[in-house]
N, C-alpha and C positions, 0 to 999 in steps of 0.2 A: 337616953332617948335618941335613937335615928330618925335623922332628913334626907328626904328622898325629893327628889327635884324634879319636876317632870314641866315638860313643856303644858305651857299652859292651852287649855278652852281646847284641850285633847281627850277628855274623859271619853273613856271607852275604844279608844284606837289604843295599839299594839306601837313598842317600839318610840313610846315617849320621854321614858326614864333620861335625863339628862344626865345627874352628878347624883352624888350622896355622903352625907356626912356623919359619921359615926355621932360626934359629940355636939351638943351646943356651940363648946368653942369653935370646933371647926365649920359648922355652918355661920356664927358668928364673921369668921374669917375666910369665907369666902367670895369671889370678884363678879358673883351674880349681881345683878340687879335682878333684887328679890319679888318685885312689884310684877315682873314681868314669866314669872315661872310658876306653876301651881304645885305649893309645898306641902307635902305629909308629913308629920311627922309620926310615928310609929315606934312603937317598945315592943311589940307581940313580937313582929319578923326579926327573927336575932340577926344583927347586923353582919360577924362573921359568916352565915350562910351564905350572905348576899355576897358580901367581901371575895368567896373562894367559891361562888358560882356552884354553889350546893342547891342553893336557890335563886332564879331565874325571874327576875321583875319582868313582866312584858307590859305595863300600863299601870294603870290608876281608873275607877269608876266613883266618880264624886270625889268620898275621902275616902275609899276603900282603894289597898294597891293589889293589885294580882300580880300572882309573882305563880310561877311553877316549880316541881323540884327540876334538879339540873345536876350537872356533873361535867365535868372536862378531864381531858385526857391530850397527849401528846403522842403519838404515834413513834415518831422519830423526831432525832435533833431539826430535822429542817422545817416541819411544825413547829415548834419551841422556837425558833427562832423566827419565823414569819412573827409571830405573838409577840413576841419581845422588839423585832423592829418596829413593827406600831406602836406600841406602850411607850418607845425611847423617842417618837416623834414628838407624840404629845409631851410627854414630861419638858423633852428641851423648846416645848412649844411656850409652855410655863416658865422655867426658867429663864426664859430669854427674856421675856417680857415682865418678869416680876421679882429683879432683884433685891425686891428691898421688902418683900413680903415675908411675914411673919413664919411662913411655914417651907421658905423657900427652903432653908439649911437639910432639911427633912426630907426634901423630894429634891434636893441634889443630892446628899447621901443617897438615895434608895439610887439616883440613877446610875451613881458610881457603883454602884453593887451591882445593878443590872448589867452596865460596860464589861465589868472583873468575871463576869457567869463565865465560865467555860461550860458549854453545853454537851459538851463533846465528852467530857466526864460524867454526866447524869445516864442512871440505866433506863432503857425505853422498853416498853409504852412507859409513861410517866402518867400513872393514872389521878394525877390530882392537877390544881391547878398553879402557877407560878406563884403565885399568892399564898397560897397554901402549903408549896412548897419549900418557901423562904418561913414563915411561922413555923413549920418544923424544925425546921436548924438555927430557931430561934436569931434569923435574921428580920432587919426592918421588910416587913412586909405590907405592901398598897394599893389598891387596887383603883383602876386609869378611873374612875367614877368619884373617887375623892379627889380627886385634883381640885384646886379650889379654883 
């Protein structure tokens, strides 16, 4: 079962999607205060769609989430990397602040892998998404919405 986090007493506006957690445990273990987000949780939307941007959450109406299909693509290395500077903000945003968390080990490894990318080696367009890209070379792959 996936949790999807949306900002609360937003029903029906675009653009609310906060976090999402693949498993129990990891919404279990994440640093929301829960009381304050309106939570779905959902089996139908397969969480990898979400995960690699296949599929596109843009809200929630009551407990129903709208999501559209989607796709990503990287043009050249300096898209691919605008994408990756953000994602390495947030992580070391985590990081810094939650050394002693449970899943810290997890998303420092990924960040270390994100650092080691040489981008400059990848063929473009790169028509999938980073996430999606790393699951094919059967590396740790995350996407900035599970962050806990």
């Amino acid at each position: 079962m996936a949790y999807y986090i949306f900002s609360k007493d937003f029903s029906g506006l675009t653009g609310t999607l906060y976090r999402a957690a693949e498993t129990e445990s990891d919404f279990n273990n994440s640093n929301i205060d829960k009381t304050n987000y309106k939570i779905i949780e959902n089996s139908a939307i397969n969480f990898n769609d979400v995960k690699y941007y296949n599929k596109i959450i843009t809200g929630y109406n009551e407990n129903e989430i709208i999501c559209i299909d989607g796709s990503i693509s990287f043009i050249n290395k300096e898209e691919l990397d605008i994408y990756i500077n953000s994602i390495k903000e947030l992580i070391k945003s985590f990081l810094v602040s939650n050394t002693n968390h449970s899943l810290y080990s997890l998303w420092n490894n990924y960040y270390n892998q994100i650092l080691s990318l040489n981008t400059s080696d990848i063929t473009y367009p790169l028509n999938t998404s980073l996430e999606e890209y790393f699951n094919n070379l059967n590396k740790i792959s995350l996407n900035p919405l599970q962050l806990p």
